[in-house]
C-alpha positions in Angstrom: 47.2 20.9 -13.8 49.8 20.0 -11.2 47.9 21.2 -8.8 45.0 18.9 -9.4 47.4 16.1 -10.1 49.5 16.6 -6.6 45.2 16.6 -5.0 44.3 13.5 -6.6 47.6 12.0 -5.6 47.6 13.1 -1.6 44.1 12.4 -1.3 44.8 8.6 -2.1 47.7 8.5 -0.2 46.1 10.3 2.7 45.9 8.4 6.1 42.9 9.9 6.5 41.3 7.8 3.4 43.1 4.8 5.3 41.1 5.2 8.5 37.9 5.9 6.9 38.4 3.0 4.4 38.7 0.7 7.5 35.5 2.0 9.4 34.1 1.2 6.3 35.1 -2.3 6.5 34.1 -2.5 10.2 30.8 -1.1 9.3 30.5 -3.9 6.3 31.6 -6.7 8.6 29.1 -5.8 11.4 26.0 -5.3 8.8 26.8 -9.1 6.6 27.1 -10.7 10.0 23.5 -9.5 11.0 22.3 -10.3 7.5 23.8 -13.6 7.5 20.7 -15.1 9.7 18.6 -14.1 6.5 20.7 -14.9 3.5 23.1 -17.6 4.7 26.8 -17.5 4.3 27.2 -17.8 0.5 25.1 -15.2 -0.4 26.1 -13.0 2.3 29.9 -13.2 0.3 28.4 -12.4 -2.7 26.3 -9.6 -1.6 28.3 -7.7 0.9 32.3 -8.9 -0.1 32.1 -9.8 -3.3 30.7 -6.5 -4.5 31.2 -2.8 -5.9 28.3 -2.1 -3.9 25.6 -3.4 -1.6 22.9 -3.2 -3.3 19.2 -2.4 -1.7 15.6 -3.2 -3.4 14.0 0.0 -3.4 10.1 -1.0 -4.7 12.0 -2.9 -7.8 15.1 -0.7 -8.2 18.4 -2.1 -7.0 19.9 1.2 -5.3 23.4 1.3 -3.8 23.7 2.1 -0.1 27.1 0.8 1.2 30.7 0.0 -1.0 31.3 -3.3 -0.9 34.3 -5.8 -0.2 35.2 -5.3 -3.5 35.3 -1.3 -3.7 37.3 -1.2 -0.2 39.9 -3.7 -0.8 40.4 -2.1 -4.0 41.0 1.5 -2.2 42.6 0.1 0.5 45.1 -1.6 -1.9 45.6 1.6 -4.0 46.3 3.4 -1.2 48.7 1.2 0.3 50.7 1.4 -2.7 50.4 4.9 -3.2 51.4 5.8 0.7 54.5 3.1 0.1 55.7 4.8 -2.9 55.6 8.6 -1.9 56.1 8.8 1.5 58.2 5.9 2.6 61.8 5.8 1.0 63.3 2.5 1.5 66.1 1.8 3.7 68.0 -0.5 5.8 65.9 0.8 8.8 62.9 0.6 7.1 62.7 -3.1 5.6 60.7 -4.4 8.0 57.8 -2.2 7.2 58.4 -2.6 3.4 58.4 -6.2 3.7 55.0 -5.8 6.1 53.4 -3.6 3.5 54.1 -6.0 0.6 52.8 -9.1 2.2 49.4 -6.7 2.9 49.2 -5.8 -0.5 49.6 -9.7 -1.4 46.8 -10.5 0.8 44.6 -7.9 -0.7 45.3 -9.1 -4.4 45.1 -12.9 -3.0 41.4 -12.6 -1.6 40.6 -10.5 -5.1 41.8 -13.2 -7.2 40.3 -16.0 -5.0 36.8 -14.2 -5.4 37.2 -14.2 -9.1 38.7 -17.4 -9.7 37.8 -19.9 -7.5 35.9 -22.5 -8.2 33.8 -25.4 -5.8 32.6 -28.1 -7.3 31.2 -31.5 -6.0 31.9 -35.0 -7.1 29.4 -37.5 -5.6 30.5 -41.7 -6.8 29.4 -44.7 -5.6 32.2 -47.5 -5.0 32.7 -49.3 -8.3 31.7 -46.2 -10.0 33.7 -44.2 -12.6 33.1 -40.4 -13.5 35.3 -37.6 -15.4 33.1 -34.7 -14.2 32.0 -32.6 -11.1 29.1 -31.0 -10.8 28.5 -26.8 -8.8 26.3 -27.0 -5.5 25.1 -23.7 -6.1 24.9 -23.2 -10.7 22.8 -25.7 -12.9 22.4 -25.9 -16.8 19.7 -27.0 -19.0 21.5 -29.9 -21.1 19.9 -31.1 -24.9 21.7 -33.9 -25.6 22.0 -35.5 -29.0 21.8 -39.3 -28.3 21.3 -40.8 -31.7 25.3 -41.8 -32.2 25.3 -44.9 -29.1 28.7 -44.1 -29.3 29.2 -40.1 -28.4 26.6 -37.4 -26.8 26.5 -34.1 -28.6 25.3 -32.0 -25.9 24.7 -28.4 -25.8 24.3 -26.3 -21.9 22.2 -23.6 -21.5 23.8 -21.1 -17.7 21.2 -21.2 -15.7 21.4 -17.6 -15.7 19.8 -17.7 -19.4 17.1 -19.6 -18.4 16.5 -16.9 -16.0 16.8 -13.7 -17.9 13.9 -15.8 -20.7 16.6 -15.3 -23.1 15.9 -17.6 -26.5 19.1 -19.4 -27.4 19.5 -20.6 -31.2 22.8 -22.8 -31.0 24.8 -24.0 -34.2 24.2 -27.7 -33.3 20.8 -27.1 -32.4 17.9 -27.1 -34.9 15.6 -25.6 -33.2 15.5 -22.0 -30.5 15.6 -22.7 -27.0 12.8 -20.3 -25.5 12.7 -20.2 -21.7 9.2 -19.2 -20.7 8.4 -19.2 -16.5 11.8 -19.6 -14.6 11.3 -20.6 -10.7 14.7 -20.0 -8.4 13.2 -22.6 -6.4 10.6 -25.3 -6.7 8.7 -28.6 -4.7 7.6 -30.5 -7.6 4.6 -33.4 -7.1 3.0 -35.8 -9.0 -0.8 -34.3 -9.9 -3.6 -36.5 -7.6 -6.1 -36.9 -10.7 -7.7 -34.6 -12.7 -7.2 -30.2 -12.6 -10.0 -29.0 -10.1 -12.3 -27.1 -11.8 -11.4 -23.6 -12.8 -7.5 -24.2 -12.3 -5.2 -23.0 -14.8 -3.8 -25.8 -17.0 -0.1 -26.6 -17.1 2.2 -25.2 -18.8 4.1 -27.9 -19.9 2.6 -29.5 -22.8 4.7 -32.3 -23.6 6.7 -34.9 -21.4 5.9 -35.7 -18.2 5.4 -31.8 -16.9 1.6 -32.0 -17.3 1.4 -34.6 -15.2 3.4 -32.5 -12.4 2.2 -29.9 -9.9 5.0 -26.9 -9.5 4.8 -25.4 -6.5 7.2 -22.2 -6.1 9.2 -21.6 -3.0 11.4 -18.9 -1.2 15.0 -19.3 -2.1 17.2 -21.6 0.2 19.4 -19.3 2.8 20.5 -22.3 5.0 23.7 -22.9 4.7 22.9 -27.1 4.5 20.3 -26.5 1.9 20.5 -26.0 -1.8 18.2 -24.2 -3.9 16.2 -26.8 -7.0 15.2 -24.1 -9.5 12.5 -25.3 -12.4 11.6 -23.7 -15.7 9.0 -24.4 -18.4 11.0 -24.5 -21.6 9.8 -24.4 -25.1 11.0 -25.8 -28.2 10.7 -24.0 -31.5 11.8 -25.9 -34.9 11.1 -23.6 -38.3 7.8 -25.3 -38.9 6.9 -24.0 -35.1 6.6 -25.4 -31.6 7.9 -29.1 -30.6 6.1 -28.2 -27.5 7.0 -27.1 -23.5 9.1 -29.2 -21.6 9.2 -28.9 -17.4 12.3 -29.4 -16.7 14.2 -28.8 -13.2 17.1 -31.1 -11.0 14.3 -32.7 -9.1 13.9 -34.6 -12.3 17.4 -36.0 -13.1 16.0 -38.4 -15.5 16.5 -36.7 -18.9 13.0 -36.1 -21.0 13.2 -38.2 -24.3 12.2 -36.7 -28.4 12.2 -37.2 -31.6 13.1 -35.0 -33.9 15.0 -34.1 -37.6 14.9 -37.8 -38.0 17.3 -37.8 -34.7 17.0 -38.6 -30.9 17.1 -35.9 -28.2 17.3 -35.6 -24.3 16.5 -32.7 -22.3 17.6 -32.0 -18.7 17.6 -29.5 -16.2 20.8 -30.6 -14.1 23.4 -29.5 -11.9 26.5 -27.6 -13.8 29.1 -30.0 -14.9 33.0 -29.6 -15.3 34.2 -32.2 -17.4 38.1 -33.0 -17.2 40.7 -35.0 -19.6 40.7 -37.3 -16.3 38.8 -40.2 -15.2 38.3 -41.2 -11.2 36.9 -44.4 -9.8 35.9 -45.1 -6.3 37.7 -48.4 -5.4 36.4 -48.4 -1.6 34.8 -46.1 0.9 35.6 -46.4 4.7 33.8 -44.8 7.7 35.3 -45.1 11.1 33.4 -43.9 14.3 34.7 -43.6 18.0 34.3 -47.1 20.2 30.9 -47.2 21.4 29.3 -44.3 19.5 28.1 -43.0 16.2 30.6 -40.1 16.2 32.6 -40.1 13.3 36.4 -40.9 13.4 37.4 -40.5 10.3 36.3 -41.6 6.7 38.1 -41.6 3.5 38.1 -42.9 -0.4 40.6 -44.8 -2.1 40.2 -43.9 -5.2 41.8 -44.8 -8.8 43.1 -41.4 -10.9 43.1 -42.4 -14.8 43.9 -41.0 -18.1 42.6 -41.7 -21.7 46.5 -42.0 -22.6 47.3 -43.9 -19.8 49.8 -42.0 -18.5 48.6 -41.7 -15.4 47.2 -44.9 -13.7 47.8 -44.8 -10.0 45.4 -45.3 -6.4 45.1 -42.5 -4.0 43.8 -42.4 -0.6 42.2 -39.3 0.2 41.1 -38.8 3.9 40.2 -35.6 6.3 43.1 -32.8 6.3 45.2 -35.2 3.4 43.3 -33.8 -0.4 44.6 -35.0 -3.2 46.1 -31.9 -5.9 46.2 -32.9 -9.4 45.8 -31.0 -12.3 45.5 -27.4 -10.9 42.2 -29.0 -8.9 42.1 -30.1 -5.1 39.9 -33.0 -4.1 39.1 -32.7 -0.3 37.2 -35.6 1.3 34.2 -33.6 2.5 30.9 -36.1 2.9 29.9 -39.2 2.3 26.3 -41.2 1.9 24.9 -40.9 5.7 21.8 -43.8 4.8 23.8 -46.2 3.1 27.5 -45.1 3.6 28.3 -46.5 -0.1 29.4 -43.5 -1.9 31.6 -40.5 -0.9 31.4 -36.7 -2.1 34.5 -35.0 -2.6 34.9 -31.2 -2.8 36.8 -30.1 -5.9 38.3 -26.6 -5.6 40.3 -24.7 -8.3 41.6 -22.0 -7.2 45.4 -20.8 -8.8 45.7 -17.7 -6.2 45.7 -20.1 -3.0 49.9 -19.9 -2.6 49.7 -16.4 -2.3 47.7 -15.8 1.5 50.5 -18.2 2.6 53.2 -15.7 1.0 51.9 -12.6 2.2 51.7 -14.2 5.6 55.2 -15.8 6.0 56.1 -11.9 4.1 54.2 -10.1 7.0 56.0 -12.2 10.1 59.2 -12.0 8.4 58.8 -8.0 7.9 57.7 -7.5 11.6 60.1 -10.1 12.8 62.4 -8.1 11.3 61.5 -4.4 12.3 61.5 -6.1 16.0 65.0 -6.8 15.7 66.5 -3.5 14.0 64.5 -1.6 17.2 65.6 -4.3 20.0 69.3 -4.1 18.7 68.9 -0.2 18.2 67.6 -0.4 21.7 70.6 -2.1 23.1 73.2 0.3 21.6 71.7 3.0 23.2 71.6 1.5 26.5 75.3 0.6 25.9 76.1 4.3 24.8 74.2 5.6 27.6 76.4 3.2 30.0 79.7 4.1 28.3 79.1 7.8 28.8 78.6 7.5 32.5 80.6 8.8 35.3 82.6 6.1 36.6 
Protein backbone atom coordinates (compact mmCIF):
# COMPACT_ATOMS: atom_id res chain seq x y z
CA UNK A 1 0.00 0.00 0.00
CA UNK A 2 3.02 2.38 0.38
CA UNK A 3 4.13 1.52 -2.60
CA UNK A 4 1.06 2.70 -4.48
CA UNK A 5 0.84 5.66 -2.19
CA UNK A 6 4.68 6.84 -2.71
CA UNK A 7 3.41 6.24 -7.07
CA UNK A 8 0.45 8.35 -6.76
CA UNK A 9 2.45 10.87 -4.83
CA UNK A 10 5.69 11.11 -7.38
CA UNK A 11 3.65 10.99 -10.33
CA UNK A 12 1.92 14.35 -9.23
CA UNK A 13 4.90 15.78 -8.23
CA UNK A 14 6.76 14.66 -11.22
CA UNK A 15 8.27 17.38 -13.59
CA UNK A 16 7.48 15.42 -16.15
CA UNK A 17 3.50 15.93 -15.44
CA UNK A 18 4.63 19.73 -15.23
CA UNK A 19 5.95 19.79 -18.81
CA UNK A 20 3.28 17.91 -20.30
CA UNK A 21 0.58 19.83 -18.35
CA UNK A 22 2.03 22.95 -20.03
CA UNK A 23 2.08 21.57 -23.77
CA UNK A 24 -1.31 20.95 -22.89
CA UNK A 25 -1.98 24.52 -22.26
CA UNK A 26 -0.02 25.53 -25.31
CA UNK A 27 -2.05 23.15 -27.38
CA UNK A 28 -5.43 24.68 -25.68
CA UNK A 29 -4.39 28.22 -26.32
CA UNK A 30 -3.43 27.62 -30.04
CA UNK A 31 -6.78 25.54 -30.81
CA UNK A 32 -9.44 28.54 -28.81
CA UNK A 33 -7.55 31.10 -30.70
CA UNK A 34 -8.40 29.45 -34.11
CA UNK A 35 -11.89 28.72 -32.87
CA UNK A 36 -12.46 32.13 -31.71
CA UNK A 37 -13.21 33.46 -35.49
CA UNK A 38 -16.32 30.92 -35.11
CA UNK A 39 -17.55 31.27 -31.59
CA UNK A 40 -16.43 34.69 -30.46
CA UNK A 41 -14.61 35.49 -27.37
CA UNK A 42 -17.12 34.66 -24.65
CA UNK A 43 -17.94 31.42 -25.71
CA UNK A 44 -14.51 30.60 -26.67
CA UNK A 45 -13.84 31.08 -22.43
CA UNK A 46 -16.54 28.99 -21.73
CA UNK A 47 -15.76 26.24 -24.02
CA UNK A 48 -12.08 25.85 -24.05
CA UNK A 49 -11.02 27.70 -20.27
CA UNK A 50 -13.71 27.39 -18.43
CA UNK A 51 -14.06 23.64 -18.77
CA UNK A 52 -13.26 19.99 -17.43
CA UNK A 53 -13.16 19.21 -20.97
CA UNK A 54 -13.64 20.38 -24.51
CA UNK A 55 -16.30 18.99 -25.62
CA UNK A 56 -16.94 17.82 -29.44
CA UNK A 57 -20.53 17.06 -31.17
CA UNK A 58 -20.16 13.74 -32.37
CA UNK A 59 -23.74 13.17 -34.59
CA UNK A 60 -25.57 14.48 -31.21
CA UNK A 61 -23.23 13.13 -28.49
CA UNK A 62 -21.04 15.63 -26.69
CA UNK A 63 -17.60 13.56 -26.63
CA UNK A 64 -14.54 14.91 -24.82
CA UNK A 65 -11.44 15.41 -26.99
CA UNK A 66 -9.08 17.87 -25.13
CA UNK A 67 -8.89 18.81 -20.88
CA UNK A 68 -9.84 22.10 -20.52
CA UNK A 69 -8.69 25.31 -18.67
CA UNK A 70 -10.24 24.03 -15.87
CA UNK A 71 -8.75 20.32 -15.68
CA UNK A 72 -5.02 21.88 -16.30
CA UNK A 73 -4.99 24.70 -13.96
CA UNK A 74 -6.36 22.36 -11.55
CA UNK A 75 -3.28 19.80 -12.15
CA UNK A 76 -1.01 22.34 -12.59
CA UNK A 77 -1.95 23.73 -9.24
CA UNK A 78 -1.83 20.28 -7.51
CA UNK A 79 1.31 19.79 -8.69
CA UNK A 80 2.82 22.89 -7.81
CA UNK A 81 1.88 22.27 -4.33
CA UNK A 82 2.85 18.83 -4.26
CA UNK A 83 6.51 19.54 -5.84
CA UNK A 84 6.82 22.59 -3.13
CA UNK A 85 6.04 20.35 -0.28
CA UNK A 86 8.23 17.21 -1.00
CA UNK A 87 11.02 18.26 -2.81
CA UNK A 88 11.84 21.84 -1.82
CA UNK A 89 12.69 22.29 1.98
CA UNK A 90 12.61 25.84 2.84
CA UNK A 91 15.46 27.94 3.64
CA UNK A 92 17.05 31.22 3.72
CA UNK A 93 18.56 30.46 0.24
CA UNK A 94 15.52 29.29 -0.98
CA UNK A 95 12.87 32.09 -0.21
CA UNK A 96 12.79 33.56 -3.29
CA UNK A 97 11.50 30.54 -5.08
CA UNK A 98 9.04 29.80 -2.18
CA UNK A 99 7.77 33.26 -2.39
CA UNK A 100 7.68 32.73 -6.57
CA UNK A 101 5.83 29.46 -6.13
CA UNK A 102 3.12 30.95 -3.80
CA UNK A 103 2.23 33.87 -5.82
CA UNK A 104 1.81 31.07 -8.91
CA UNK A 105 -0.34 29.13 -6.85
CA UNK A 106 -2.37 32.47 -6.08
CA UNK A 107 -2.78 33.21 -9.63
CA UNK A 108 -3.96 29.79 -10.37
CA UNK A 109 -6.68 29.93 -7.47
CA UNK A 110 -7.36 33.74 -8.59
CA UNK A 111 -8.36 32.94 -12.30
CA UNK A 112 -10.45 29.68 -10.74
CA UNK A 113 -12.39 31.77 -8.47
CA UNK A 114 -12.79 34.65 -10.99
CA UNK A 115 -14.40 32.02 -13.45
CA UNK A 116 -16.76 30.87 -10.85
CA UNK A 117 -17.61 34.04 -9.33
CA UNK A 118 -17.61 36.77 -11.37
CA UNK A 119 -20.29 38.46 -12.42
CA UNK A 120 -20.93 41.26 -15.57
CA UNK A 121 -23.85 43.01 -15.55
CA UNK A 122 -25.10 46.14 -17.48
CA UNK A 123 -26.92 49.16 -16.32
CA UNK A 124 -28.35 51.24 -19.22
CA UNK A 125 -30.25 54.97 -17.66
CA UNK A 126 -31.24 57.83 -19.21
CA UNK A 127 -30.41 61.25 -17.44
CA UNK A 128 -33.18 61.96 -14.99
CA UNK A 129 -33.70 58.32 -14.69
CA UNK A 130 -33.56 56.29 -11.50
CA UNK A 131 -33.02 52.35 -11.40
CA UNK A 132 -31.92 49.81 -8.45
CA UNK A 133 -31.17 46.88 -10.93
CA UNK A 134 -28.72 45.71 -13.70
CA UNK A 135 -29.46 43.59 -16.15
CA UNK A 136 -26.72 40.28 -17.91
CA UNK A 137 -25.68 40.92 -21.61
CA UNK A 138 -25.45 37.39 -22.17
CA UNK A 139 -28.69 35.42 -19.45
CA UNK A 140 -32.42 36.50 -19.68
CA UNK A 141 -35.54 35.29 -17.54
CA UNK A 142 -39.07 34.90 -18.27
CA UNK A 143 -40.76 37.35 -15.55
CA UNK A 144 -44.82 36.75 -14.44
CA UNK A 145 -45.41 39.59 -12.54
CA UNK A 146 -48.34 40.10 -10.19
CA UNK A 147 -49.49 43.69 -10.78
CA UNK A 148 -52.81 43.91 -9.12
CA UNK A 149 -51.29 45.67 -5.63
CA UNK A 150 -50.41 49.41 -7.64
CA UNK A 151 -48.24 49.54 -4.87
CA UNK A 152 -45.68 46.28 -5.02
CA UNK A 153 -44.91 43.75 -8.02
CA UNK A 154 -44.85 40.09 -6.95
CA UNK A 155 -42.75 38.69 -9.61
CA UNK A 156 -41.58 35.33 -10.10
CA UNK A 157 -38.19 34.58 -12.85
CA UNK A 158 -38.04 31.64 -14.75
CA UNK A 159 -33.38 30.96 -15.82
CA UNK A 160 -33.50 31.05 -19.17
CA UNK A 161 -31.89 27.75 -19.01
CA UNK A 162 -35.46 26.36 -17.92
CA UNK A 163 -37.10 27.66 -20.64
CA UNK A 164 -34.64 25.81 -22.60
CA UNK A 165 -34.50 22.38 -21.14
CA UNK A 166 -38.98 22.62 -21.63
CA UNK A 167 -38.95 22.09 -18.08
CA UNK A 168 -42.68 23.01 -16.48
CA UNK A 169 -42.24 25.09 -13.45
CA UNK A 170 -45.22 25.09 -10.70
CA UNK A 171 -44.10 28.08 -8.29
CA UNK A 172 -45.70 28.67 -4.72
CA UNK A 173 -46.94 32.12 -5.75
CA UNK A 174 -47.94 31.04 -8.99
CA UNK A 175 -51.44 29.45 -9.67
CA UNK A 176 -50.96 28.05 -12.51
CA UNK A 177 -47.55 25.56 -14.32
CA UNK A 178 -45.34 27.40 -16.43
CA UNK A 179 -44.81 24.93 -19.52
CA UNK A 180 -42.20 25.96 -21.98
CA UNK A 181 -43.12 24.50 -25.32
CA UNK A 182 -40.53 25.63 -28.57
CA UNK A 183 -37.45 27.45 -27.13
CA UNK A 184 -35.36 29.47 -29.95
CA UNK A 185 -31.52 30.60 -28.83
CA UNK A 186 -32.08 33.19 -31.24
CA UNK A 187 -34.81 34.82 -33.10
CA UNK A 188 -35.84 38.00 -35.80
CA UNK A 189 -39.31 38.55 -34.90
CA UNK A 190 -41.86 40.54 -37.48
CA UNK A 191 -45.11 41.70 -37.57
CA UNK A 192 -47.30 39.11 -39.95
CA UNK A 193 -48.24 41.05 -43.59
CA UNK A 194 -51.94 39.79 -43.59
CA UNK A 195 -53.42 36.61 -43.59
CA UNK A 196 -51.23 32.86 -43.26
CA UNK A 197 -50.59 31.73 -46.98
CA UNK A 198 -52.28 28.87 -47.69
CA UNK A 199 -51.08 25.58 -46.31
CA UNK A 200 -48.79 27.35 -43.62
CA UNK A 201 -48.69 26.10 -40.22
CA UNK A 202 -50.63 28.34 -37.76
CA UNK A 203 -48.87 29.92 -34.84
CA UNK A 204 -48.21 28.73 -31.97
CA UNK A 205 -48.97 31.37 -29.83
CA UNK A 206 -52.59 31.50 -29.14
CA UNK A 207 -53.12 34.38 -27.08
CA UNK A 208 -51.46 37.92 -26.89
CA UNK A 209 -49.97 39.52 -29.51
CA UNK A 210 -47.76 36.23 -30.69
CA UNK A 211 -50.25 35.26 -33.45
CA UNK A 212 -49.93 38.25 -34.93
CA UNK A 213 -46.02 37.77 -35.09
CA UNK A 214 -43.77 35.87 -37.60
CA UNK A 215 -40.70 33.99 -35.68
CA UNK A 216 -38.04 33.50 -37.69
CA UNK A 217 -35.14 31.32 -36.09
CA UNK A 218 -31.55 32.30 -36.47
CA UNK A 219 -27.91 30.97 -35.89
CA UNK A 220 -26.60 32.00 -32.49
CA UNK A 221 -24.63 35.40 -32.28
CA UNK A 222 -20.57 34.71 -32.20
CA UNK A 223 -19.61 38.40 -32.68
CA UNK A 224 -18.25 39.75 -30.03
CA UNK A 225 -20.63 43.24 -30.56
CA UNK A 226 -23.67 41.25 -30.98
CA UNK A 227 -25.95 39.62 -28.49
CA UNK A 228 -28.09 36.74 -28.96
CA UNK A 229 -32.44 37.56 -28.58
CA UNK A 230 -33.72 34.08 -27.77
CA UNK A 231 -37.78 33.54 -28.05
CA UNK A 232 -39.97 30.87 -26.62
CA UNK A 233 -43.71 29.96 -26.99
CA UNK A 234 -44.86 29.51 -23.40
CA UNK A 235 -47.98 27.95 -22.12
CA UNK A 236 -50.07 28.59 -19.25
CA UNK A 237 -51.81 25.82 -17.40
CA UNK A 238 -54.46 26.73 -14.41
CA UNK A 239 -56.32 23.46 -12.76
CA UNK A 240 -59.32 23.89 -15.03
CA UNK A 241 -56.59 23.74 -18.07
CA UNK A 242 -54.87 26.02 -20.56
CA UNK A 243 -54.93 30.08 -20.11
CA UNK A 244 -53.32 29.72 -23.51
CA UNK A 245 -49.57 30.21 -25.25
CA UNK A 246 -47.83 33.27 -24.89
CA UNK A 247 -44.74 34.42 -27.46
CA UNK A 248 -42.64 35.89 -25.44
CA UNK A 249 -38.83 36.98 -26.24
CA UNK A 250 -36.53 40.44 -25.35
CA UNK A 251 -37.47 41.81 -28.73
CA UNK A 252 -40.74 42.46 -27.01
CA UNK A 253 -39.89 44.36 -23.78
CA UNK A 254 -43.41 45.41 -23.41
CA UNK A 255 -44.86 42.95 -20.83
CA UNK A 256 -48.08 40.77 -22.23
CA UNK A 257 -51.15 41.71 -19.97
CA UNK A 258 -53.97 38.82 -18.22
CA UNK A 259 -56.52 38.24 -16.23
CA UNK A 260 -56.66 35.72 -14.06
CA UNK A 261 -57.87 34.22 -10.27
CA UNK A 262 -59.75 37.49 -10.06
CA UNK A 263 -56.00 39.12 -10.35
CA UNK A 264 -53.78 40.97 -12.96
CA UNK A 265 -50.75 39.43 -14.54
CA UNK A 266 -47.72 40.44 -16.84
CA UNK A 267 -45.53 38.19 -18.73
CA UNK A 268 -42.08 38.96 -20.16
CA UNK A 269 -39.34 37.54 -21.65
CA UNK A 270 -36.41 40.00 -20.56
CA UNK A 271 -32.98 40.40 -19.85
CA UNK A 272 -31.69 38.84 -16.27
CA UNK A 273 -31.98 41.40 -13.58
CA UNK A 274 -29.89 41.88 -10.29
CA UNK A 275 -31.73 43.94 -7.99
CA UNK A 276 -29.75 45.66 -5.11
CA UNK A 277 -30.80 47.50 -1.63
CA UNK A 278 -29.34 50.59 -3.72
CA UNK A 279 -30.86 53.08 -5.91
CA UNK A 280 -28.73 55.14 -8.80
CA UNK A 281 -29.87 58.11 -10.75
CA UNK A 282 -28.20 59.64 -13.77
CA UNK A 283 -27.86 63.45 -12.90
CA UNK A 284 -26.00 64.28 -16.30
CA UNK A 285 -24.14 62.53 -19.06
CA UNK A 286 -21.15 64.24 -20.90
CA UNK A 287 -19.39 63.20 -24.18
CA UNK A 288 -16.25 65.02 -25.18
CA UNK A 289 -14.57 64.41 -28.62
CA UNK A 290 -11.09 65.64 -29.95
CA UNK A 291 -11.15 69.49 -31.66
CA UNK A 292 -12.30 68.99 -35.07
CA UNK A 293 -13.37 65.40 -35.05
CA UNK A 294 -15.88 62.83 -33.93
CA UNK A 295 -13.24 60.86 -31.98
CA UNK A 296 -14.13 60.42 -28.62
CA UNK A 297 -12.26 62.16 -25.73
CA UNK A 298 -13.67 61.07 -22.93
CA UNK A 299 -17.31 60.66 -21.60
CA UNK A 300 -18.51 60.18 -18.17
CA UNK A 301 -21.90 60.06 -15.75
CA UNK A 302 -22.45 61.87 -12.72
CA UNK A 303 -24.51 59.96 -11.09
CA UNK A 304 -26.45 60.18 -7.57
CA UNK A 305 -25.83 56.71 -5.19
CA UNK A 306 -28.96 56.37 -2.80
CA UNK A 307 -30.29 54.30 -0.06
CA UNK A 308 -33.92 53.45 1.23
CA UNK A 309 -32.44 54.39 4.74
CA UNK A 310 -30.79 57.21 3.60
CA UNK A 311 -27.62 56.53 4.75
CA UNK A 312 -25.99 57.00 1.85
CA UNK A 313 -26.85 60.05 -0.29
CA UNK A 314 -23.91 61.31 -2.18
CA UNK A 315 -22.93 62.26 -6.25
CA UNK A 316 -20.27 60.44 -7.97
CA UNK A 317 -18.49 61.03 -11.21
CA UNK A 318 -17.55 58.09 -12.90
CA UNK A 319 -15.36 58.46 -16.11
CA UNK A 320 -12.95 56.12 -18.27
CA UNK A 321 -10.09 54.29 -16.03
CA UNK A 322 -11.92 56.10 -12.59
CA UNK A 323 -15.14 53.19 -11.68
CA UNK A 324 -16.88 53.65 -8.84
CA UNK A 325 -16.62 50.45 -6.01
CA UNK A 326 -19.50 50.19 -3.69
CA UNK A 327 -20.99 47.46 -2.20
CA UNK A 328 -18.72 44.57 -3.36
CA UNK A 329 -19.84 45.77 -7.11
CA UNK A 330 -17.67 47.95 -9.57
CA UNK A 331 -19.39 50.36 -12.02
CA UNK A 332 -17.00 51.10 -14.96
CA UNK A 333 -18.20 53.75 -17.51
CA UNK A 334 -18.18 51.47 -20.57
CA UNK A 335 -20.84 53.09 -23.39
CA UNK A 336 -23.09 55.39 -23.81
CA UNK A 337 -26.29 56.18 -26.38
CA UNK A 338 -24.26 56.76 -29.82
CA UNK A 339 -27.84 58.31 -31.70
CA UNK A 340 -28.90 60.51 -29.09
CA UNK A 341 -25.99 60.56 -26.49
CA UNK A 342 -28.67 60.92 -23.54
CA UNK A 343 -28.19 57.87 -21.55
CA UNK A 344 -24.96 56.07 -20.46
CA UNK A 345 -24.33 52.16 -19.81
CA UNK A 346 -22.20 51.24 -17.15
CA UNK A 347 -20.64 47.83 -16.65
CA UNK A 348 -21.22 46.29 -13.29
CA UNK A 349 -18.72 43.58 -12.25
CA UNK A 350 -18.71 41.55 -9.03
CA UNK A 351 -16.08 39.77 -8.60
CA UNK A 352 -14.53 39.17 -4.68
CA UNK A 353 -11.28 37.27 -6.11
CA UNK A 354 -9.98 40.42 -8.05
CA UNK A 355 -7.25 41.51 -5.09
CA UNK A 356 -5.70 38.32 -5.46
CA UNK A 357 -3.89 38.44 -9.39
CA UNK A 358 -2.50 41.78 -7.87
CA UNK A 359 -1.06 39.65 -4.78
CA UNK A 360 0.32 36.88 -6.53
CA UNK A 361 1.93 39.39 -8.80
CA UNK A 362 3.60 41.85 -6.35
CA UNK A 363 4.35 37.98 -4.46
CA UNK A 364 6.06 36.66 -7.77
CA UNK A 365 8.48 40.06 -8.36
CA UNK A 366 9.15 40.23 -4.71
CA UNK A 367 10.19 36.31 -4.73
CA UNK A 368 12.38 36.76 -7.95
CA UNK A 369 13.56 40.08 -6.80
CA UNK A 370 14.63 38.38 -4.03
CA UNK A 371 16.34 35.15 -5.40
CA UNK A 372 18.28 37.80 -7.73
CA UNK A 373 19.80 39.34 -4.86
CA UNK A 374 20.75 36.17 -2.56
CA UNK A 375 22.68 34.89 -6.15
CA UNK A 376 24.24 38.55 -7.07
CA UNK A 377 25.47 38.94 -3.37
CA UNK A 378 26.51 35.08 -3.37
CA UNK A 379 28.23 36.04 -6.55
CA UNK A 380 30.17 38.86 -5.14
CA UNK A 381 31.56 36.77 -2.13
CA UNK A 382 32.98 34.48 -4.29
CA UNK A 383 34.64 36.84 -6.44
CA UNK A 384 36.00 38.45 -3.19
CA UNK A 385 37.16 34.95 -1.83
CA UNK A 386 38.61 34.13 -5.07
CA UNK A 387 40.60 37.64 -4.93
CA UNK A 388 41.66 37.17 -1.27
CA UNK A 389 43.22 33.79 -2.03
CA UNK A 390 45.39 35.11 -4.73
CA UNK A 391 49.04 35.33 -4.98
CA UNK A 392 49.99 38.76 -4.18
Amino acid sequence: MSDLVRQFRDFFVSLKLTVALLAFSILLIFAATLDQVNLGIYAVQQKYFHSLFVLWRVGDIPVPVFPGGYLIGGLLMINLIGAQASRFKFSGKKSGIWLTHVGLILLLLGELLSGLWQEEYSLQINEGESKNYSESYRFNEVAITDVTDPKFDDVVAIPEQMIAKGTALQHPKLPFRVVPKIYYPNADLRMRQGALPAGAPPSPATTGVGPNIELIPMAPATDEKSRNLPAAYVELVAPEGTLGTWLVSPMMPNPQSFEYGGRSWKIVFRFQRNYKPFGMTLLKFSFDRYAGTEIPKNFSSRVRLTTPDGREDREVLIYMNNPLRYAGLTFFQADYDHEHEKYTILQVVRNPSWLLPYIACGLMTLGLVIQFLIHLVGFFGQRRRLASNQPA
